[in-house]
C-alpha positions, 0 to 999 in steps of 0.5 A: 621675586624673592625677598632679596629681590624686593629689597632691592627693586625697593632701593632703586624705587626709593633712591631718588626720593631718598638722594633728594631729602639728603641735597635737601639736609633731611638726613633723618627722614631719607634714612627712616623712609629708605627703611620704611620702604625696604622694610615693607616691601615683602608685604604683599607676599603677605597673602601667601601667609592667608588662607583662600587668598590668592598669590597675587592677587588682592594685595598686588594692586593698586588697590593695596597701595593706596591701603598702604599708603594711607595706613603709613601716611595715617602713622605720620599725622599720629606722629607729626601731631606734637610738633609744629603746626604743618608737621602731621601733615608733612609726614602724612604725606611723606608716609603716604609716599613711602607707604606707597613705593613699598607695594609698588616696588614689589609690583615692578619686581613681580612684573619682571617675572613670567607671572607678572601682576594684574594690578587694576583688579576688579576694575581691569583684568589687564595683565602685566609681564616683561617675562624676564626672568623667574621668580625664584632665579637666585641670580637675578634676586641678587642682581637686583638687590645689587643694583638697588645698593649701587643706586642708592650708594651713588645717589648718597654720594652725589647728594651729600656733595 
């Protein structure tokens, strides 16, 4: 999928993470980790960028998610440390989880194309596709990042009622 594709596949990932800390009166942290996971969400595209590397590959795994997710969650100790005692690790894990439905949102939408994942390397060569539409299908990016407003309005909506 393309970046609007992301954001949107991110948006529905993260949607009832984000509509349980709003009934829960965590306004601040749904919003900043709503913007964590649409704002890392492209990262794995990052191999396109690196030379030798291949698409899809290392950085569309499991692998990778928990890099992530420790790199994010490694950021919300850094910052959890000044205030009260249970805070870092709070947001360690909060930023683990955020970190964590980044890569994975974007290995749900690349599995929705032809190319599919292969998200187990080294340890499996099992591939994963449902081939439903190509990645560069403006439509479907759109869609998907239609969708993932329309989840992420209405679950705001029920969970500040």
């Amino acid at each position: 999928m393309y970046r609007t594709g992301h954001y949107g596949a991110a948006l529905l990932v993260y949607a009832p993470v984000g509509g349980t800390l709003l009934a829960a009166g965590f306004d601040a942290a749904a919003l900043v980790g709503g913007a964590v996971v649409v704002g890392l969400s492209g990262l794995p595209d990052v191999d396109q960028r690196i030379p030798f590397v291949e698409h899809r590959g290392p950085t569309h795994t499991a692998g990778f998610l928990v890099l992530v997710g420790l790199a994010v969650g490694a950021t919300g100790v850094a910052l959890g440390r000044a205030g009260a005692p249970g805070t870092a690790a709070a947001l360690g894990a909060f930023g683990f989880l955020v970190g964590g439905l980044a890569v994975g949102s974007h290995l749900l939408a690349d599995a929705l194309t032809p190319m599919g994942v292969t998200p187990f390397r080294p340890f499996s060569d099992a591939h994963y596709t449902i081939s439903l539409t190509r990645a560069d299908n403006a439509m479907a990016n759109y869609l998907l990042l239609g969708a993932g407003v329309l989840v992420t309005v209405a679950t705001a909506l029920v969970a500040g009622s």
